[in-house]
C-alpha positions in Angstrom: -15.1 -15.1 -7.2 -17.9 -13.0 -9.1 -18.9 -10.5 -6.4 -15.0 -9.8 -5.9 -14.7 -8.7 -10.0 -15.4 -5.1 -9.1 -12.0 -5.2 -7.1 -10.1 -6.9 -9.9 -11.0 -3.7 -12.3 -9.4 -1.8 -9.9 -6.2 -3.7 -9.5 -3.2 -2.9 -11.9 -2.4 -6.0 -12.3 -5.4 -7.2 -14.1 -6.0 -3.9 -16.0 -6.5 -4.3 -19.6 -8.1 -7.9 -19.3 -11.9 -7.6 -20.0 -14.1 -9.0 -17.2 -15.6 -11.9 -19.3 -12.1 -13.3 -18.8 -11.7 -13.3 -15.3 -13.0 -16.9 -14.2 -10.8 -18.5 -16.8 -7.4 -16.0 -15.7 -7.9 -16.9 -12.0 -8.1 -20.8 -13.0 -5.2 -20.8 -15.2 -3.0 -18.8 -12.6 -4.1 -20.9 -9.5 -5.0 -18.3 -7.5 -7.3 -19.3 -4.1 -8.9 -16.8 -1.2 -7.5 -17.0 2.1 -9.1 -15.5 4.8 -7.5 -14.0 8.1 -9.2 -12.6 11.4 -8.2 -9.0 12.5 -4.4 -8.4 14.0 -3.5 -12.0 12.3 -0.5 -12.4 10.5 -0.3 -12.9 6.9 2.9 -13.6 6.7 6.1 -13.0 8.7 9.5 -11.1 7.6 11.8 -14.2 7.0 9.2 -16.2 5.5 10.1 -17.3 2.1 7.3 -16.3 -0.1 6.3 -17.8 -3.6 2.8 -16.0 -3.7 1.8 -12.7 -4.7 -0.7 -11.1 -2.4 -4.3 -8.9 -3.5 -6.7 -7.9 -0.9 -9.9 -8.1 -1.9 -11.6 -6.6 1.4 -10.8 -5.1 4.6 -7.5 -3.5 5.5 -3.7 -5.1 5.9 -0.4 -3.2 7.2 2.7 -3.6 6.1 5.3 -3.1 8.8 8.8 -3.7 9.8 10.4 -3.8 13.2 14.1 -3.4 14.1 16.2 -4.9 17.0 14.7 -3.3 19.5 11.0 -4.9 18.6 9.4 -1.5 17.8 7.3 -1.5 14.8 7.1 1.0 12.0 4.4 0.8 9.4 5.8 0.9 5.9 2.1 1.2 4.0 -1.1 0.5 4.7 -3.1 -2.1 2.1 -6.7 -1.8 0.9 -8.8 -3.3 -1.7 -7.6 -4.0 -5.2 -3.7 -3.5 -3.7 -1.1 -6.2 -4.8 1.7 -7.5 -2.1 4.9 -9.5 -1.8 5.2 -8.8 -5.6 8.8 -7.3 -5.0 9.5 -10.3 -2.8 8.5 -12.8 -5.1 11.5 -11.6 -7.7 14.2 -11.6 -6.2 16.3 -15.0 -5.6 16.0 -15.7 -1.8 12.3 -14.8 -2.0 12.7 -13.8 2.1 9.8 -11.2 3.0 12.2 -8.7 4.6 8.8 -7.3 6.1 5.9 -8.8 7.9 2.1 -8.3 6.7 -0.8 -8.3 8.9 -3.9 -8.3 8.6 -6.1 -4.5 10.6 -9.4 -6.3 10.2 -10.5 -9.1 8.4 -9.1 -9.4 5.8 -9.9 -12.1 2.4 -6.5 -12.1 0.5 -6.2 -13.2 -3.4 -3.2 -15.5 -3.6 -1.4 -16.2 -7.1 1.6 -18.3 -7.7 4.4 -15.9 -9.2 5.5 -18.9 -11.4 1.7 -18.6 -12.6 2.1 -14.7 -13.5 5.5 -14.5 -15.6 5.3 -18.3 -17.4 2.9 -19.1 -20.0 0.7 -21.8 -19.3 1.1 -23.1 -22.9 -2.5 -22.4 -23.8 -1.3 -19.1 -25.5 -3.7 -17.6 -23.2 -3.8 -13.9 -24.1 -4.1 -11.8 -20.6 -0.3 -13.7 -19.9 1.6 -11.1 -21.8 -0.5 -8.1 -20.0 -0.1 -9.6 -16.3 3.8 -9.5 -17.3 3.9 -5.5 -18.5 1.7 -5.0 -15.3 3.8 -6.6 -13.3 6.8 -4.5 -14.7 4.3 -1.1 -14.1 3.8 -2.1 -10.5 7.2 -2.7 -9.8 7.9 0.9 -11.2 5.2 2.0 -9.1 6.6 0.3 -6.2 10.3 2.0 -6.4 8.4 5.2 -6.5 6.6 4.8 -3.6 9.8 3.4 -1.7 11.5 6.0 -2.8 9.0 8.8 -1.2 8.9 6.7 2.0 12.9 7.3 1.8 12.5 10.9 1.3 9.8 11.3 4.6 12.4 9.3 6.6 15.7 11.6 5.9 13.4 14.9 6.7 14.2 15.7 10.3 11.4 18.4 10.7 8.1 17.0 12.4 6.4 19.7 10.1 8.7 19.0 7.1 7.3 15.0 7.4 3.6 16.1 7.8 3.7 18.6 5.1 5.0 16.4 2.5 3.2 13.5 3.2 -0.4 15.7 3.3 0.7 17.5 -0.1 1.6 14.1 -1.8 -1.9 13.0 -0.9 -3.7 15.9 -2.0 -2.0 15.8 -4.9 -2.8 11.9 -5.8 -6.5 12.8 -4.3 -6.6 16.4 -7.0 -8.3 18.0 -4.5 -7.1 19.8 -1.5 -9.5 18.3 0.6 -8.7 14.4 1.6 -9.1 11.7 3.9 -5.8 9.7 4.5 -6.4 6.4 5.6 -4.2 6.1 8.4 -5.5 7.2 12.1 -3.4 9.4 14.4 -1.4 6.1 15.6 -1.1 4.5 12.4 0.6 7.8 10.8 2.9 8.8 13.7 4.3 5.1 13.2 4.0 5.7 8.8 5.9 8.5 9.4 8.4 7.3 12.5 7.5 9.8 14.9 6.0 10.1 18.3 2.2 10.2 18.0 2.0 13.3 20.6 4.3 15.5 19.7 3.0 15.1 16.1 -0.9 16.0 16.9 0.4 18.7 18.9 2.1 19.4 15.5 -0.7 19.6 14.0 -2.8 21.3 16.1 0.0 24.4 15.5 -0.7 23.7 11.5 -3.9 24.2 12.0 -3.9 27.4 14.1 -1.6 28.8 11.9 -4.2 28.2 8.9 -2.5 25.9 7.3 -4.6 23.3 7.3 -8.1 22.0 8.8 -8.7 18.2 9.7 -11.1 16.1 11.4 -10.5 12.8 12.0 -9.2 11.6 8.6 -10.6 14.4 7.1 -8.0 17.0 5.9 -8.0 20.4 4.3 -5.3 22.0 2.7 -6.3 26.0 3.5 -2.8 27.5 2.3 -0.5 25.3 -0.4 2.0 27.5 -0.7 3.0 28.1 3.0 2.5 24.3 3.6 5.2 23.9 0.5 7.2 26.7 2.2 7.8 24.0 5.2 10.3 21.9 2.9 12.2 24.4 1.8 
């Protein structure tokens, strides 16, 4: 577990517990590695899930796919980020979304029982993995509630400029990389991958923008900002 501590100081739902403490929280909580090879799943949408997820290296998607069997990409997971947590409190505990893993992937798996009971050692980090538990979930309905926002803008430019001047702004700079590639964020933003890199390939003529790659620049903020109006 020691050369994955680095991760845990990164992942909100450890923060605040001091790293001498780590071997003793993972024992009390129960929590095991699993490992998965690239494109497998870690779990399907209907599978009841008692587990929350952390990765702890490589890259895992989280998607959901309608009738029709086509697949749209609901966020993208890299180390130190915390899954299922949303699934694991409510009463059916049915993943209404399936995870996979982009690469391979080792996965941190804790019992939720584990996280929001005390073990009756009066442990202190139990107290601080429930009020960052509660932060998470906060975090979560934020993030849902953004992905809500890209879906009911109808403009190809409207998506793209709000979801490059959320990231710049989380990033503080105006230049980025996003982790998605051109596939990945036409199916992130539910949109067909051509017409959106012809898209921005106008952006970018216009001067709005400069990207290679992953690599974006914002090169005028307030005309980009202008697209959502």
């Amino acid at each position: 577990m020691e050369q994955y501590f680095e991760v845990f100081k990164k992942c909100v739902l450890f923060r605040g517990i001091k790293e001498n403490d780590y071997k003793h929280l993972l024992k009390c909580l129960g929590a095991q590695i699993k490992h998965f090879e690239k494109e497998e799943y870690i779990f399907f949408a209907g599978d009841v899930i008692n587990h929350v997820g952390i990765v702890l290296s490589g890259r895992a998607q989280i998607i959901k796919e309608n009738l029709a069997g086509n697949k749209h990409i609901i966020a993208i997971l890299n180390p130190s980020n915390i899954f299922a947590e949303g699934v694991v409190c409510t009463a059916s505990r049915m993943a209404p979304v399936t995870v996979q893993a982009m690469e391979e992937v080792e996965v941190l798996q804790i019992p939720y029982e584990r996280i929001i009971k005390s073990c009756g050692r009066s442990c202190d980090f139990h107290i601080g993995l429930i009020q960052n538990m509660m932060v998470i979930l906060g975090g979560k309905n934020v993030l849902l509630n953004h992905k809500l926002e890209l879906l009911t803008l109808k403009g190809m430019r409207e998506k793209l400029a709000s979801y490059l001047l959320k990231t710049s702004l989380e990033s503080g700079s105006n230049t980025f990389q996003i982790p998605l590639n051109r596939t990945e964020l036409a199916d992130f933003l539910n949109v067909s991958r051509t017409s959106m890199c012809r898209e921005l390939s106008r952006m970018k003529n216009e001067g709005l923008i400069d990207l290679y790659g992953r690599s974006f620049r914002i090169l005028d903020k307030e005309r980009l900002a202008e697209c959502l109006e």
